[in-house]
C-alpha positions as CSV (number, residue, x, y, z in Angstrom):
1,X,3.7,-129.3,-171.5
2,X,4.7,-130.8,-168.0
3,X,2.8,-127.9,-166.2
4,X,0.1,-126.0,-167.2
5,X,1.6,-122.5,-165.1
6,X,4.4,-120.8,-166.8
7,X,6.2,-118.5,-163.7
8,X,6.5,-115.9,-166.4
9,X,2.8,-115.3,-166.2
10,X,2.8,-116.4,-170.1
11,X,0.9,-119.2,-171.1
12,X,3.9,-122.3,-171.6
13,X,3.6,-122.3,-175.2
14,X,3.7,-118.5,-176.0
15,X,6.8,-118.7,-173.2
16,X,8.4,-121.5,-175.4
17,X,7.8,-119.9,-178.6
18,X,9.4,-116.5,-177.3
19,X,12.6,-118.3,-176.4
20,X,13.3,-118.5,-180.1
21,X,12.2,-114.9,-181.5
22,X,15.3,-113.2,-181.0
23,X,17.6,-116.3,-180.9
24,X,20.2,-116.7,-178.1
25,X,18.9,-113.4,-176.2
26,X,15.3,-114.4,-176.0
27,X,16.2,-117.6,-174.6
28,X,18.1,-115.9,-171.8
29,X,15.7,-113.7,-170.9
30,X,12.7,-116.7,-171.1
31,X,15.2,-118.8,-168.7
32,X,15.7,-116.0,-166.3
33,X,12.1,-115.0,-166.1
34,X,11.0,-118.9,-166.1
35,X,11.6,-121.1,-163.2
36,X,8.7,-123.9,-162.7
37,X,7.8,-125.0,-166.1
38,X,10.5,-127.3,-167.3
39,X,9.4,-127.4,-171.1
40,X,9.7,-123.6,-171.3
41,X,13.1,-124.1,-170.0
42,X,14.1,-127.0,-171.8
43,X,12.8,-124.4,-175.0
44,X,15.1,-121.5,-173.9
45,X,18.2,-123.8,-172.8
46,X,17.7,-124.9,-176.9
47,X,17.4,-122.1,-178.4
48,X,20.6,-120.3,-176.3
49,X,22.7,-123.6,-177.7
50,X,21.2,-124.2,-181.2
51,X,20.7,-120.3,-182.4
52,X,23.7,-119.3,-180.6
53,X,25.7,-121.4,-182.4
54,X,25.1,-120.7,-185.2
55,X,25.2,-117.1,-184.5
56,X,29.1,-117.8,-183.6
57,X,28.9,-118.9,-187.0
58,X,27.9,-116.4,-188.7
59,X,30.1,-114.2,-186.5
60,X,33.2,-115.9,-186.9
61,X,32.4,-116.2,-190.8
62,X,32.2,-112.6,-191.3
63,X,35.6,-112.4,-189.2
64,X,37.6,-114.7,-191.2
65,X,36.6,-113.1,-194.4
66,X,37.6,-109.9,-193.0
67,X,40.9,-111.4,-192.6
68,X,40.7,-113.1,-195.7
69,X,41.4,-110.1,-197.7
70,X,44.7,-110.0,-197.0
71,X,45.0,-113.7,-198.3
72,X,43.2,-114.3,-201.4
73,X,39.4,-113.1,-202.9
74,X,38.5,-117.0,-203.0
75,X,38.6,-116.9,-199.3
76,X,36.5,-114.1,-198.4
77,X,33.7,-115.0,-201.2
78,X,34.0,-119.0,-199.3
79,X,33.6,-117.1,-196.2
80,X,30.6,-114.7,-196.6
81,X,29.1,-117.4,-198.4
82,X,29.6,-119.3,-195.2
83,X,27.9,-116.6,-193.1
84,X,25.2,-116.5,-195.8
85,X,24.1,-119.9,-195.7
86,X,24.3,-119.6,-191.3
87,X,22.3,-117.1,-191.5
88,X,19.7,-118.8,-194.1
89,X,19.5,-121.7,-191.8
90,X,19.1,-119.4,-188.2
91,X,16.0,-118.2,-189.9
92,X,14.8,-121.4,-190.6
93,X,15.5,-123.1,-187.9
94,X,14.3,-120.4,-185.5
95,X,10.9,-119.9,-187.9
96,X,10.8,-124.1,-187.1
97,X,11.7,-124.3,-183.6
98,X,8.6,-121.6,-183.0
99,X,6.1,-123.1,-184.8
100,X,7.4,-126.7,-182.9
101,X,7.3,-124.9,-180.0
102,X,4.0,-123.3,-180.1
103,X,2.5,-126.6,-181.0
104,X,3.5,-127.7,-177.1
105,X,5.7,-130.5,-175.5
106,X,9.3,-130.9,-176.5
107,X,10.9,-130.9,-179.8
108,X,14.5,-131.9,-180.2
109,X,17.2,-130.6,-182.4
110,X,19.8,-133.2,-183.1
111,X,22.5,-132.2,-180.8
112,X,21.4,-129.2,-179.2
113,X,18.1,-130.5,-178.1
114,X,20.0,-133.4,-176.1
115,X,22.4,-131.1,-174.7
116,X,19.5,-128.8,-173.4
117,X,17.6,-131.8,-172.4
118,X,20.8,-132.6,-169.7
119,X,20.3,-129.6,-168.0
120,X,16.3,-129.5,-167.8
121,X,14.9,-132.2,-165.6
122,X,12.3,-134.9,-167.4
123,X,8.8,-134.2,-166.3
């Protein structure tokens, strides 16, 4: 971790590790509460973009099978199957990023992790 204070008054891993817990929402409150520590920051910013998406996801899933059963039944089962498989991989992902996170420093998702990494300074 770039510093060894977390403004939160959490230690920086337990800060980073917190950002994931309850996906998008944790990692808004972690980025309010955090403003020195730029890994803890880097760790919210990641988990409001990775577990937010795929939150939308699952969201918009759900919503087009709703609409889907006006259409046809092989479009709502595609659908909720859809959803199903988002929400398979927000757990793991989210069980992942924690453990990743706990461990210290930064880990990168593919995309996400670059995007968050643009709005966090380097150390």
């Amino acid at each position: 971790m770039t510093d060894s204070v977390s403004s939160s008054g959490l230690s920086p891993r337990t800060a980073a590790a917190l950002a994931y817990v309850a996906g998008p929402l944790s990692g808004g409150l972690i980025l309010l509460a955090e403003s020195r520590n730029g890994d803890v920051r880097f760790h919210a910013w990641q988990s409001i973009i990775a577990l937010g998406g795929l939150v939308v996801l699952i969201v918009a899933g759900y919503l087009l099978a709703a609409l889907s059963l006006f259409v046809s039944v092989g479009a709502v089962t595609f659908f909720v199957r859809l959803s199903t498989v988002a929400w398979i991989a927000l757990l793991l992902v989210a069980i992942l990023c924690i453990w990743q996170a706990s461990r210290g420093g930064r880990w990168k998702l593919p995309l996400a992790g670059t995007l968050a990494e643009s709005l966090v300074p380097s150390p």
